[in-house]
C-alpha positions as CSV (number, residue, x, y, z in Angstrom):
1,X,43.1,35.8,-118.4
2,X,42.8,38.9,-120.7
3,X,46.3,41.0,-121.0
4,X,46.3,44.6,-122.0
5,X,49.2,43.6,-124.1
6,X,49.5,45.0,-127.8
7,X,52.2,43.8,-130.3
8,X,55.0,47.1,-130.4
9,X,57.3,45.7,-132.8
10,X,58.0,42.1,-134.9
11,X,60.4,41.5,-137.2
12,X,62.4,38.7,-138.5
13,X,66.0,38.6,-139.8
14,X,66.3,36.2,-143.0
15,X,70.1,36.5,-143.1
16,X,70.7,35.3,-139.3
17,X,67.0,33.6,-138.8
18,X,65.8,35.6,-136.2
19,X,62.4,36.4,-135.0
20,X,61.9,39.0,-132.5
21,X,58.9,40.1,-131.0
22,X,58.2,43.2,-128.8
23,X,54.8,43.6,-126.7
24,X,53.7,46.3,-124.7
25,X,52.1,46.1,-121.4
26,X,50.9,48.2,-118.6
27,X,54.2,46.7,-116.9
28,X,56.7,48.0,-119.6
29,X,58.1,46.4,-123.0
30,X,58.8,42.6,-123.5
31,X,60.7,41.0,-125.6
32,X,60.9,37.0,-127.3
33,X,63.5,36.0,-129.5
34,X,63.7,32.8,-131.5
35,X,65.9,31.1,-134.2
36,X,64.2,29.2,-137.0
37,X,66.4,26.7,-138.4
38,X,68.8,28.1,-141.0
39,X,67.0,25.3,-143.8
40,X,63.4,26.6,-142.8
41,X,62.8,29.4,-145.2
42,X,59.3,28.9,-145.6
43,X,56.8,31.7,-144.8
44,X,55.3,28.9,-142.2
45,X,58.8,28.5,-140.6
46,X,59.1,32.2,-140.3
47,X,55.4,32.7,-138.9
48,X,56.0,29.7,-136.2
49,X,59.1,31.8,-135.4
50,X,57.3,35.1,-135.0
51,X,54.8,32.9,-132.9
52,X,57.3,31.5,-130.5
53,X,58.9,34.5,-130.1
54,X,55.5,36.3,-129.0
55,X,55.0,33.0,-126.3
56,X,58.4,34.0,-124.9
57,X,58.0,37.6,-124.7
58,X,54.3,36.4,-123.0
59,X,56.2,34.1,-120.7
60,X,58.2,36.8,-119.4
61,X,55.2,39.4,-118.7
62,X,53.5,36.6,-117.0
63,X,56.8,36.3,-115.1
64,X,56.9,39.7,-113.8
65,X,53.1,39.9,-113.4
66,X,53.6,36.9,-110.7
67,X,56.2,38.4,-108.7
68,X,54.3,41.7,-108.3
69,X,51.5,39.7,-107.5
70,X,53.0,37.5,-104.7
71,X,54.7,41.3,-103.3
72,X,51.2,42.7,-103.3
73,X,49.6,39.9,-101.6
74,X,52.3,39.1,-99.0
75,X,52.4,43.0,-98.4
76,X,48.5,42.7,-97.4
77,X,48.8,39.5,-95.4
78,X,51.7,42.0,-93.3
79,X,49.6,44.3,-92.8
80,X,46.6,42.1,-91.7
81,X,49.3,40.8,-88.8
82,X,50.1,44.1,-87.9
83,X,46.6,44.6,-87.5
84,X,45.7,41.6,-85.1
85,X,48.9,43.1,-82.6
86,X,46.6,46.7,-82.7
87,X,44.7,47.1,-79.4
88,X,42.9,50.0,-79.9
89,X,40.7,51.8,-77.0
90,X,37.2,52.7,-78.4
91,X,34.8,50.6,-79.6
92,X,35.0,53.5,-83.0
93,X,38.4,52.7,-83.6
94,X,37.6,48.6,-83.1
95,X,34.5,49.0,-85.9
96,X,37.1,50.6,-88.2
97,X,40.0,48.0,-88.1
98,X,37.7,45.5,-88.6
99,X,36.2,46.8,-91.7
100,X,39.5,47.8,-92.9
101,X,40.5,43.6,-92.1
102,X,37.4,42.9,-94.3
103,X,38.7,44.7,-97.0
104,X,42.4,43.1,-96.7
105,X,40.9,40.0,-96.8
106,X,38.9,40.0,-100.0
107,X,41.9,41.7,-101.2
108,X,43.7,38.4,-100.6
109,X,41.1,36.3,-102.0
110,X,41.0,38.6,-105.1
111,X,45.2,38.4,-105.4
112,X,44.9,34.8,-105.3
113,X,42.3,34.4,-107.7
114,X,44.7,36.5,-110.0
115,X,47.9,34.9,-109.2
116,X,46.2,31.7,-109.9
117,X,45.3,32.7,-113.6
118,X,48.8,34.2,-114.3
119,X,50.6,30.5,-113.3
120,X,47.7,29.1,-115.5
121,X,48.9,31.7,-118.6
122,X,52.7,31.2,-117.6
123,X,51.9,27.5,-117.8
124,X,50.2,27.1,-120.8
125,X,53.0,29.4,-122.6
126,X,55.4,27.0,-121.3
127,X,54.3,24.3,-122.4
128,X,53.6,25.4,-126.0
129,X,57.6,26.9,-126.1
130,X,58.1,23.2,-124.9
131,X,55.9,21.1,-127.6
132,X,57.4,23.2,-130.1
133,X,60.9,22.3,-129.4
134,X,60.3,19.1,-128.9
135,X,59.2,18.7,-132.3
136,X,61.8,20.7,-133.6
137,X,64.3,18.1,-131.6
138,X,62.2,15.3,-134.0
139,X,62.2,16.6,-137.4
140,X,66.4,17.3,-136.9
């Protein structure tokens, strides 16, 4: 899944060991911190921080991408049941309702299509954030 997401801001703090990323979405601003170890000065140590900082401020987009997801789709799925109680009188007014069901449904098939690749991105973000400290956890 492509974002529309472009880096804002990343810096990193040598005296505290801090790297802080900010992106910017269609949603809003995100941001991922992480501490490098305070005996990691290398410029790798420093980029692996700027890069785990990015896959946290990532992780929390995806986050928020989800749960307006699952409101948009369970807001359509409402409205298809209201639909189905509708008893309308002319055949017109039947023709209309069911095209405008047609169009709810692929709605819903469209929604979960994308809420499927947003767990897929929230999941592989995860799991890097969790590789990563587990080999921190081994080199200490």
């Amino acid at each position: 899944m492509r974002t529309a997401a472009k880096l804002f801001k990343s810096t990193y703090d040598a005296d505290i060991g801090v790297s802080t990323v900010v992106i910017k979405t269609k949603s809003g601003y995100f941001t991922g911190v992480a501490k490098v170890h305070p005996e990691d000065t290398s410029v790798q140590s420093k980029f692996l921080g700027c890069r785990i900082a990015e896959k946290k401020a990532f992780r929390d987009f995806y986050t928020t991408e989800l749960k307006r997801e699952k409101i948009r789709f369970n807001t359509i799925q409402d409205a298809i049941k209201d639909f189905s109680h509708f008893c309308p009188d002319n055949e017109a007014a039947i023709e209309r309702l069911k095209v405008l069901a047609k169009k709810y449904r692929i709605n819903i098939l469209s929604l979960e299509d994308e809420i499927l690749k947003i767990n897929t991105e929230l999941q592989a973000n995860k799991n890097y954030l969790k590789i990563i400290k587990e080999r921190y956890k081994r080199s200490e």
